[in-house]
N, C-alpha and C positions, 0 to 999 in steps of 0.2 A: 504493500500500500504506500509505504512511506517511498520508494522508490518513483512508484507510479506518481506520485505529485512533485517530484524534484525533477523528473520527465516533461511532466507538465507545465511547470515552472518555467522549466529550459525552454520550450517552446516560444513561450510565451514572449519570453524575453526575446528571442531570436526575432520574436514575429514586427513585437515592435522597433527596435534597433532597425530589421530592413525598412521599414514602416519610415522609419525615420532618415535613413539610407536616404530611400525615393523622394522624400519631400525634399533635400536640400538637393538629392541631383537635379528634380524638376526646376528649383530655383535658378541654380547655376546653369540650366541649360537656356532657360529664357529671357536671361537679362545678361548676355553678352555685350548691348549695349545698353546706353541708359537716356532716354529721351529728357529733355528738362527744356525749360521755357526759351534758350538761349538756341541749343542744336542739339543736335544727338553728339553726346562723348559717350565715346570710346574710353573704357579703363582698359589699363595692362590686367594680364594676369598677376596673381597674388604670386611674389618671389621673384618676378622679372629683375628686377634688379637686387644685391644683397642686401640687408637690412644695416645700419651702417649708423655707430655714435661720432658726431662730428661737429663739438660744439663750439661756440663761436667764444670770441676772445674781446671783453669789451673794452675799450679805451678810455674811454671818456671823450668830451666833446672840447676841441681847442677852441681858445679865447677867440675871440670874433666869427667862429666857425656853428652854421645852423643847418638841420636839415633842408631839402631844396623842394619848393612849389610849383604850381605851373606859372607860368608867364600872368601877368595880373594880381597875383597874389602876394604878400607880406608874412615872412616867419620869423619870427621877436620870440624872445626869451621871456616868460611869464613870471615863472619862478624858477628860483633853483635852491640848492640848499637844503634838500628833501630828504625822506628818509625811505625808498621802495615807493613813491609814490604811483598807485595801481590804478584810480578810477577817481571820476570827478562826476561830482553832481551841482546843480546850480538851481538856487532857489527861486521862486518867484519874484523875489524883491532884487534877485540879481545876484547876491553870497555865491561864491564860489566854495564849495568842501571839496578837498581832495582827503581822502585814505589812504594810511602811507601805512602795509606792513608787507610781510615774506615770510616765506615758510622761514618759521620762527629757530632761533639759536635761544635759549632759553639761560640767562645767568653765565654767558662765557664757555655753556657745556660745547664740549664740542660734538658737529654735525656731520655725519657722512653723507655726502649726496648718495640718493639711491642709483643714480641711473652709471656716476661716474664712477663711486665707489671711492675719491676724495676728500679730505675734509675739508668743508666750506664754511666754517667757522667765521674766520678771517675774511672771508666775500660777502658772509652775507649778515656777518653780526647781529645783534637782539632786535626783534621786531619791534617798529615804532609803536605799533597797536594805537595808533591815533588820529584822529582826523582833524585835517586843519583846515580853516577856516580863510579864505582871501576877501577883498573886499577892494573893489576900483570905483572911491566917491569920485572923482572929478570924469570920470570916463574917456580914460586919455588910454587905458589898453595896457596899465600899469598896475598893479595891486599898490593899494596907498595902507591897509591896516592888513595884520597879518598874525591871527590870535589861535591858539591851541582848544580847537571847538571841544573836543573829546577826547579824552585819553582813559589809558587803565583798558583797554580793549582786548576782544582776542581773535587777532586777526581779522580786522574789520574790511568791506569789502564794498558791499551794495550800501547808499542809502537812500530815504524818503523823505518827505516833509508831507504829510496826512493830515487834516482834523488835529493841527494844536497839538502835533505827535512829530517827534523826530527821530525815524527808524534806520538802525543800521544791522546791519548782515556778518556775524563776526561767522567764524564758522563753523561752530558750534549752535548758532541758534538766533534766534529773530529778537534783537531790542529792541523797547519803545521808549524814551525819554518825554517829558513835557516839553515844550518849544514855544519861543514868541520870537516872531520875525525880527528883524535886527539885534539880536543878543550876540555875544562874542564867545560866551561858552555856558556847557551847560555840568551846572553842579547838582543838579538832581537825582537819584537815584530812578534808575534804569528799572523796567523789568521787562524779562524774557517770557514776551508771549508765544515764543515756539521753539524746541528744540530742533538740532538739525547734528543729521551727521558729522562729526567733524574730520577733518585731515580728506586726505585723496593720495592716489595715484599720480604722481609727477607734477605737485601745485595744483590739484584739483581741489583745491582747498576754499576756494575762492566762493563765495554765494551775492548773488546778484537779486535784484528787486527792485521793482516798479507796481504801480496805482491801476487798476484796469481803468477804461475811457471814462465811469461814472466812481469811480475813487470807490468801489463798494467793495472790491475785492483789493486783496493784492497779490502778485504773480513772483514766486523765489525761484532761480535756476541755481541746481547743484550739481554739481559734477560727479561722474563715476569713482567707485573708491578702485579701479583698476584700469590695466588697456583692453582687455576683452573678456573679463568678467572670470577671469584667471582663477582666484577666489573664492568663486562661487556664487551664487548669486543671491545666497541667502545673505550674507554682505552686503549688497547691493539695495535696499530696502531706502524706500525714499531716496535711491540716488538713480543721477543719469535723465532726470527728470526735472519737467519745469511745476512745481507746487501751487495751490490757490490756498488762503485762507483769506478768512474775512479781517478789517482792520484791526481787531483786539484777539487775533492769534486762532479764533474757533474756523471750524468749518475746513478741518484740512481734507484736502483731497488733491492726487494725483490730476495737474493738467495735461499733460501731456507729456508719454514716457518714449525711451528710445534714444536719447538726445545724449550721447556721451560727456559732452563737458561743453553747453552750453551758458558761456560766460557772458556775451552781451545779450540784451534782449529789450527790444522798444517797439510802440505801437506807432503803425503807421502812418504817418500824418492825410486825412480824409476819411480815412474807411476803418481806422482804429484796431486794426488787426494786430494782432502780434507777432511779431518775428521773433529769430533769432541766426544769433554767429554761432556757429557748432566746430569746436576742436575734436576732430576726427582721431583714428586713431594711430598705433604706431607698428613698426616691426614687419610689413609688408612689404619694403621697396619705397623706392625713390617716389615715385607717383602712387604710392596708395601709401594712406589713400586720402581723397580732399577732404579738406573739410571744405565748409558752405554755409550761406545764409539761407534761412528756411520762413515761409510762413509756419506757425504754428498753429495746426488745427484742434480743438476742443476737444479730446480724448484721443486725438490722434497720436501715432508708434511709427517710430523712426526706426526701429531696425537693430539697434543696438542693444548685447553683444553680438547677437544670431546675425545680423548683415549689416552693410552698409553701402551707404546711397541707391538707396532703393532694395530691393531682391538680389545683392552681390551677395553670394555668402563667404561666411571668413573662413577659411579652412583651418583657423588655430582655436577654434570654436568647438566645443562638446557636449554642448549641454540639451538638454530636449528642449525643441521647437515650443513656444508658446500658442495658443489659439490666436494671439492678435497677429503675429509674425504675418498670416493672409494677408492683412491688410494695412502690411506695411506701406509708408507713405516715401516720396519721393522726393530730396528737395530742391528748391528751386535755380539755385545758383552755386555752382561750383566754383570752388579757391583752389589755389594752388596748396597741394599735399605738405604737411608738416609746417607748414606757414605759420603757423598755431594765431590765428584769427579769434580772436578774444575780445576786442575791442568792436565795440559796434550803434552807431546811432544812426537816425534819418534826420536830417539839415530843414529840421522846420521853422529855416527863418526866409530871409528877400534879400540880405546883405552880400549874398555871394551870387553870380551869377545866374543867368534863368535855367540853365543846363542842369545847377544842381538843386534845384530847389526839389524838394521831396525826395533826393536821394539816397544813398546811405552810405556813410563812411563808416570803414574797418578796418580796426586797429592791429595788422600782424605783428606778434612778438617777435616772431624768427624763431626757427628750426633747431633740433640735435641731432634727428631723427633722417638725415639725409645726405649724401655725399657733396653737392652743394648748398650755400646755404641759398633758405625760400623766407620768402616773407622781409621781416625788417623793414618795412614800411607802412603808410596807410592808403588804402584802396579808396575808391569809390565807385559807386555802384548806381548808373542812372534808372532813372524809374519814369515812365510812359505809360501814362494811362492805368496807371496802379501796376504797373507789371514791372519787373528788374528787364537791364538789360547785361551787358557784359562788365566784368569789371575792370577797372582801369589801373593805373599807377597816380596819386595825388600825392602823396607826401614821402621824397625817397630820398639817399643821401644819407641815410644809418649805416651804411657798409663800406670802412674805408679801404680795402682789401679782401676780394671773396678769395682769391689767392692765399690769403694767409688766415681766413676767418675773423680778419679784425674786423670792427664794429664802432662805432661814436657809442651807440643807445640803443636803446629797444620801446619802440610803442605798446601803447597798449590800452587804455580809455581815450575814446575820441568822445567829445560832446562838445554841445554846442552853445556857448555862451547867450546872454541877453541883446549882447552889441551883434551877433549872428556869427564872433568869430568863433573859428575850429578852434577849441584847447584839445592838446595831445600833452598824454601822460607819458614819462619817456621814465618808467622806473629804475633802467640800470645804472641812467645820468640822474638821477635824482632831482629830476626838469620839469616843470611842465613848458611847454612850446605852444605857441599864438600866429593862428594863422589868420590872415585878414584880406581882405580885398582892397587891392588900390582904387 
């Protein structure tokens, strides 16, 4: 008897295993290519090229020396003096917050990179865990006051300005402080109306946040605690996904899962959709694979660990197919692979030319993950009729030798001030950068 149901057993298992077999070969046999609103790409296969660590060497940026715009355009130094400066948020009244931290060196301990296996102690010292505060009263394009909005943080990333609430995104978990419009810091005690996974997979540490179009919700993107759900994916619980709750922390619910390490994300100026920048993943080859800007649909599944861009499947993947996997979604605009595009807003101002008005700027960090380097600049993404079109190169001049992997800086929050200029966060120069229209 007992034989006969370990027979049975075996079966069983065999049955589903090929079960599971078929569905990923049907996958990979139907999306050789992948249609998106731009043209049909073509990806390489998984391993065309060797998977290859090759990280960049940063410099710093010489005296009189600034990244380079297109013709028409002005790039001024905003601040410097920073500490990991990651993301900028700008309030109604025109305050400028940036959040200055990094995967954290805690007390002098020292840090072994994961990826290098170095200690980076010495590169990347105690996180600032603090957000500071600018302020340009005469609106000459200069910060005139410059006050320590927030501190005592951990690892702060996204913030808000709500209903009389001033929210930020450590990564551990969702705070809410009290606020009143031009105040210079806040002494209030915080509290955490939501917990959140903390740490990540290679800086996935980072949690991002915005107001849905009637402030009634608000939308948190986390990143993966891995590159392809390695792990397992009981780990992976609230991660990889972009989150709803309502403004005092209740009502969580999964908005839309799939999404590997979805760091920028903003609604689109007319039609109030949400996007997002998606850092794809790594260890496939030179060209796999991109990441991309996406619409983001209300319950909709990106793919991720089981595929990516669309029905590609990942062949370093094992895990059993999920029921939503069918209907997996597609996204709309492809980046260049390992770019690590994290940075990401739509230019809802008139101050910059008609070209870019409603389009979207994106912030790439730059690569480890490729034999040359990609990325190191900021994109822009024009939009027609509500639709992306290809992306471009707008802000370049981070790479002073790809020959040698030197670098000035690395981008990585673009947003858009109240004058309509581009501020870019340049956290490896400890910068932020001002771009303007002559």
């Amino acid at each position: 008897m007992k034989a006969i149901i370990r027979i049975s057993f075996l079966l069983i298992v065999i049955f589903l295993t090929a079960c599971n077999s078929r569905k990923r070969e049907n996958i990979k046999a139907s999306t050789d290519t992948v249609a998106t609103s731009l043209e049909d790409t073509a990806l390489p296969v998984p391993y065309a090229t060797k998977s290859v660590k090759n990280f960049c060497n940063v410099l710093g940026w010489p005296a009189n020396k600034t990244p380079v715009a297109p013709e028409g355009f002005t790039v001024t130094k905003f601040a410097d003096s920073l500490r990991n400066p990651r993301w900028i948020y700008i309030g109604q009244n025109g305050d400028i917050f940036v959040s200055e931290a990094n995967t954290e060196a805690k007390g002098g301990k020292k840090i072994v990179n994961e990826l290098t296996g170095k200690d980076d102690s010495q590169n990347l010292g105690e996180s600032a865990n603090r957000i500071t505060l600018f302020r340009d009263t005469n609106k000459d394009g200069k910060p005139d006051e410059r006050h320590v909005f927030l501190s005592g943080l951990t690892q702060p990333f996204g913030m808000l300005i709500l209903n009389n609430h001033f929210y930020v995104a450590n990564t551990d978990g969702v705070w809410r402080y009290p606020y009143k419009s031009g105040e210079n810091s806040i002494k209030a005690k915080g509290e955490k109306i939501l917990p959140l996974p903390a740490g990540g997979y290679n800086n996935h540490w980072t949690r991002n946040i915005i107001a849905s179009e009637n402030d009634s919700k608000i939308y948190i993107a986390v990143g993966s605690g891995s590159n392809n759900g390695e792990n397992g994916m009981e780990y992976e619980f609230h991660r990889a996904n972009i989150l709803e709750i309502n403004p005092d922390g209740s009502g969580l619910r999964v908005y839309a899962g799939g999404l590997r390490n979805p760091v920028g994300i903003d609604l689109q100026p007319g039609t109030h959709t949400l996007w997002a920048a998606v850092n794809e993943r790594d260890d496939l080859g030179d060209e796999l694979v991109p990441d991309y800007l996406t619409s983001v649909k209300e319950n909709g599944f990106y793919g991720w660990p089981y595929t990516y861009f669309g029905n590609h499947d990942d062949p370093g993947v094992d895990l059993p197919l999920p029921d939503s996997l069918k209907n997996v979604l597609t996204p709309e605009v492809k980046l260049e692979a390992h770019s690590a595009s994290l940075g990401f807003s739509f230019y809802d101002s008139k101050a910059f030319p008609a070209k870019f008005h409603n389009g979207a700027f994106i912030g790439q960090h730059g690569s480890w993950n490729r034999s040359t380097l990609a990325g190191y600049k900021v994109v822009f993404v024009p939009f027609n009729n509500n639709k992306p079109g290809v992306p471009e190169d707008f802000l370049t001049g981070f790479i002073k030798d790809a020959s040698k992997n030197e670098v000035y800086g690395r981008p990585v929050g673009v947003t858009v001030a109240a004058d309509g200029a581009l501020l870019v966060a340049d956290d490896a120069a400890n910068t932020v950068w001002r771009v303007s229209a002559r």
